[in-house]
C-alpha positions in Angstrom: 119.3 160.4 -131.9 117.4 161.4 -135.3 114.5 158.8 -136.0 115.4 157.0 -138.8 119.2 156.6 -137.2 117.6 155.3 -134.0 115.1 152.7 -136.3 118.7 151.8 -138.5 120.5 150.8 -134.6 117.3 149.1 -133.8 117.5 147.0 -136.6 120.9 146.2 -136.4 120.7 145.2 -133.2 117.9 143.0 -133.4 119.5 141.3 -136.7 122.8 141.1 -134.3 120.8 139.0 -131.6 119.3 137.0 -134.5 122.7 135.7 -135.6 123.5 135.0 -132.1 120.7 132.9 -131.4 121.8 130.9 -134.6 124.8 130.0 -133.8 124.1 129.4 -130.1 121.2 127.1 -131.8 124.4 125.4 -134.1 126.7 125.1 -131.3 123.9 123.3 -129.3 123.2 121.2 -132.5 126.7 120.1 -132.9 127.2 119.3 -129.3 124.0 117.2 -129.2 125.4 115.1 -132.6 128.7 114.5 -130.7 126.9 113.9 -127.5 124.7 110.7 -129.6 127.8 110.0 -131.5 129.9 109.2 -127.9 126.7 107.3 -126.5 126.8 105.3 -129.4 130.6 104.1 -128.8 129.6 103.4 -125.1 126.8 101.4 -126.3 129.1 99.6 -128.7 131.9 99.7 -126.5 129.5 97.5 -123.6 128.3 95.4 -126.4 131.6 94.0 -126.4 133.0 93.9 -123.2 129.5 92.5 -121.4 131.5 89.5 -121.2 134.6 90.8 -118.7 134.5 90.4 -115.4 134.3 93.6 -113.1 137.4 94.0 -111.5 136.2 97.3 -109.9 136.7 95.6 -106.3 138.7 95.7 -103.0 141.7 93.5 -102.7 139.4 91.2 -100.2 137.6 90.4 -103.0 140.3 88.3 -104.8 140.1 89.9 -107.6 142.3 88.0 -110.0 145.7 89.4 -110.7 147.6 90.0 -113.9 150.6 88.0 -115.1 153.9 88.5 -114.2 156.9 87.5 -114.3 157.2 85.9 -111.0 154.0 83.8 -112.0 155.6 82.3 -115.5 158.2 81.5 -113.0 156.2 79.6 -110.5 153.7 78.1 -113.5 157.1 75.1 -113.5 155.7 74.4 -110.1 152.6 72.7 -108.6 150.2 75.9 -108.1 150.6 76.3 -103.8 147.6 77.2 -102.1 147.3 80.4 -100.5 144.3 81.0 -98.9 140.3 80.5 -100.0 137.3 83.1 -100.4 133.4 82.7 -100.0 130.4 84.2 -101.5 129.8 87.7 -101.0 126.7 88.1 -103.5 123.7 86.1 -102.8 121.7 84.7 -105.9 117.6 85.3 -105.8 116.2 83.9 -103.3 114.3 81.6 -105.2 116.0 78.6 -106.0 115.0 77.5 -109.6 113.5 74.3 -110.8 112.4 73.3 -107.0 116.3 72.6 -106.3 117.7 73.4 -102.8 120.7 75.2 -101.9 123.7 72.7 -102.5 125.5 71.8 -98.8 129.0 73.1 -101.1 127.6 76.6 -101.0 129.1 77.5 -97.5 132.3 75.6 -98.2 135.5 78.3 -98.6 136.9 77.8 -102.4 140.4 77.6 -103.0 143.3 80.4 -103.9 146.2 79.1 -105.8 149.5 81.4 -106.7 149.5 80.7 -110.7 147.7 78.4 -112.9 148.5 74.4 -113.3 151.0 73.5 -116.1 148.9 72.0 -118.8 151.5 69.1 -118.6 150.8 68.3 -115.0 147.4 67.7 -115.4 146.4 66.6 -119.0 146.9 63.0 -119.6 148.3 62.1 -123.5 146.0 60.8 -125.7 143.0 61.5 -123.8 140.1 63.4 -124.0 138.5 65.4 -121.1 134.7 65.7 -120.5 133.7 68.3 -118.0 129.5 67.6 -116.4 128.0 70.9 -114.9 125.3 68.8 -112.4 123.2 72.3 -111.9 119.6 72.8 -110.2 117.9 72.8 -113.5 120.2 69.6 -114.3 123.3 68.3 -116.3 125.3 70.5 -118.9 127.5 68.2 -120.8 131.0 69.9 -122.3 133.7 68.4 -124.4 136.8 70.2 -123.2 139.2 71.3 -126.3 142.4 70.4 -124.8 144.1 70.3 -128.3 143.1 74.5 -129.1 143.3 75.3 -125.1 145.4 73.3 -123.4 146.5 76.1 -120.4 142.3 77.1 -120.1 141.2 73.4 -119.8 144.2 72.6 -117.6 143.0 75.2 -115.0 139.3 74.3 -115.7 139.8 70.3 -114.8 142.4 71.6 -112.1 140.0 73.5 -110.4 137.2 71.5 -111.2 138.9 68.6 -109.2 139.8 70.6 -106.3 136.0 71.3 -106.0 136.4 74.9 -106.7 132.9 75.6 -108.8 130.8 73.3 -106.2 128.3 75.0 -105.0 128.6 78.5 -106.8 125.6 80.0 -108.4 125.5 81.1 -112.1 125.7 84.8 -111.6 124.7 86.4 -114.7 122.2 86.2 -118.1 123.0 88.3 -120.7 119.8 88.6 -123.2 121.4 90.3 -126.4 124.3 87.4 -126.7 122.6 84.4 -125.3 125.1 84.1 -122.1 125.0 82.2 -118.9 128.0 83.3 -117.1 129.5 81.3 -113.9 132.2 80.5 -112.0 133.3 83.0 -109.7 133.1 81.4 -106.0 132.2 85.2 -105.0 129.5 85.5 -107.1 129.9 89.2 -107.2 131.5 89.3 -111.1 134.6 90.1 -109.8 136.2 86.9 -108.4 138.5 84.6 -109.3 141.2 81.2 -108.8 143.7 84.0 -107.4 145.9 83.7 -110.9 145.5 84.3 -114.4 145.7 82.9 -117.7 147.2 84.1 -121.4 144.9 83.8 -124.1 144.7 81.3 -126.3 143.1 82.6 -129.6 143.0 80.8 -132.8 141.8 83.6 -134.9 138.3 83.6 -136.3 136.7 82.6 -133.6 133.1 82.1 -133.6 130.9 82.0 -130.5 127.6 79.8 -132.0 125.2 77.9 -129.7 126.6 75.5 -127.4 130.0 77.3 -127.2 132.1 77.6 -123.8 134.1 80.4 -123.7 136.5 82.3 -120.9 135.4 85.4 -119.7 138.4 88.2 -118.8 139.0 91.8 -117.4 141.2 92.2 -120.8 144.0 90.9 -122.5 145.5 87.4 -120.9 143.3 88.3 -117.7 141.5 84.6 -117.9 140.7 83.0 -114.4 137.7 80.8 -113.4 134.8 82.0 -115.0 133.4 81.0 -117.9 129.9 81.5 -120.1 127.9 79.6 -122.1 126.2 80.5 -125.3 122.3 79.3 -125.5 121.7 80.9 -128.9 122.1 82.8 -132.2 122.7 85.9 -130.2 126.5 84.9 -130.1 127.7 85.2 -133.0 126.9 89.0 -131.9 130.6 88.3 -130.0 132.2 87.6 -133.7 133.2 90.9 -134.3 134.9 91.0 -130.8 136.3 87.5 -130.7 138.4 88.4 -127.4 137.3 85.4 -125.5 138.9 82.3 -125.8 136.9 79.2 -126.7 137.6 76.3 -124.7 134.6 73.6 -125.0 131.3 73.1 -126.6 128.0 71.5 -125.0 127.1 68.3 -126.7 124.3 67.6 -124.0 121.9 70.2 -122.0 121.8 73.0 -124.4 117.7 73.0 -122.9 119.2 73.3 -119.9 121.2 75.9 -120.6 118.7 77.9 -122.6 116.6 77.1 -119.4 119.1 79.4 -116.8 119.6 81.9 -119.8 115.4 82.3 -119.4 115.6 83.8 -115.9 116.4 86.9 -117.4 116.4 90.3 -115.4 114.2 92.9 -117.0 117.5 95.2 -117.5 117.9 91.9 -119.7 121.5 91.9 -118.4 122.2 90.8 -114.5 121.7 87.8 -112.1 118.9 85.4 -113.0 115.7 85.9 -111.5 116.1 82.9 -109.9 119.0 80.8 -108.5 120.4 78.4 -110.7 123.5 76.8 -108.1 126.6 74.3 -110.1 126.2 71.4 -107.2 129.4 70.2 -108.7 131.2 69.2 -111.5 132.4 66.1 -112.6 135.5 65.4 -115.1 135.4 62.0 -117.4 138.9 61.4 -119.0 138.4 58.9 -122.5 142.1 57.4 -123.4 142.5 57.9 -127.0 144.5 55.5 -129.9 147.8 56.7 -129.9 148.8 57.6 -132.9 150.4 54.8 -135.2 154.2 54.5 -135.8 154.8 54.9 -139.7 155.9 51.6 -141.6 159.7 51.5 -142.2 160.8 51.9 -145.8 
């Protein structure tokens, strides 16, 4: 091949392999941008769902089951027993504020085939007021019966049949001020044995002092619940999937207390063990409502 012809395929070679390496550089450019683009929906994505229980678990785990039709059938009956499950997570082994580990801790919780009728178990005219006595001390809640009837039902239900005595808060979430309890596994992933519909009123907004169901999803509610300690909640408004079914109106320090035992992650079980030694429901009777005058 003459010189110059040999210098001319040279050339065009090397300017060949230089558009090449662009556009391997673009494809790698525009993979990496929809690479970051799906991290940020995960992050966004577990932003909003660090509030539902983790149903990733064997069937010995109890995880709580969806509705169905044979449960809005039973739900006209008294909930039947069926069976009971202990804790299969152990909280840190300190126990916090110099408590000791309550004697209810060892006691088998309860299974039930489908949630208590609201009507079996609220009283009319009266007002329930659920008392968390915890190792750090007493969280005070005024129940909304009137906005949650079917979630405060099964909370005084189960709170009666000594279902959250001697369970351990299992979980501090730092980015939404959480304390999250009430699953007798402690493992995230238990539950009563039924669950509950929602009961959304629209615009909900999760401030500081609110109690609030969490879920697996949609109409998944069970037995555990979370507190919020701080302004970090409202970070929940824009993914107001949890229904709100009391408010603290004494022990918010106490609260903010359990929420301070917070894994480095800053998502997890406390650092140390915060234990519900039981919980006690007060029931206030209520005017009934006047009868209008006659015209």
């Amino acid at each position: 091949m003459p010189r110059k012809s040999r210098q001319r395929h040279l050339a065009k070679g090397a300017e060949r392999r230089r558009i090449e390496r662009q556009q391997a550089a673009r494809r790698r450019t525009i993979a990496l941008s929809v690479g970051g683009a799906i991290a940020g929906i995960l992050v966004i994505a577990l932003g909003v769902t660090l509030l539902k229980r983790d149903d990733t678990t064997t069937a010995g785990a109890s995880a709580t089951p969806s509705l169905s039709a044979s449960s809005a059938a039973n739900s006209k009956k008294p909930p039947k027993q069926t069976g009971t499950v202990t804790a299969q997570a152990k909280p840190a082994s300190t126990i916090a504020c110099g408590a000791s580990i309550p004697p209810a801790a060892s006691t088998p919780k309860p299974q039930f085939d489908h949630a208590p009728s609201p009507s079996d178990v609220l009283a009319k005219n009266t007002e329930y007021t659920a008392i968390l006595h915890t190792s750090c001390g007493d969280i005070t809640i005024a129940l909304d019966g009137t906005a949650a009837p079917q979630t405060v039902a099964s909370f005084v239900f189960l709170a009666e049949h000594k279902f959250f005595d001697g369970t351990f808060f299992h979980r501090v979430v730092d980015s939404i001020d959480v304390v999250q309890g009430g699953d007798p596994t402690g493992t995230g992933s238990g539950g009563p044995g039924y669950s509950m519909p929602d009961e959304l009123q629209g615009g909900e907004h999760y401030k500081s002092g609110t109690v609030a169901m969490a879920n697996a999803g949609a109409n998944t509610g069970g037995s555990q619940f979370f507190l919020i300690t701080g302004a970090g909640g409202a970070n929940l408004d824009g993914n107001p999937n949890y229904t709100i079914f009391g408010n603290i109106t004494d022990g918010l320090d106490v609260a903010k207390q359990i929420n301070g035992f917070m894994p480095n992650s800053g998502d997890g079980p406390p650092t140390q063990a915060v234990y519900i030694d039981s919980v006690t429901i007060e029931k206030h009777h209520t005017a009934s409502p006047s009868p209008s005058p006659s015209g």
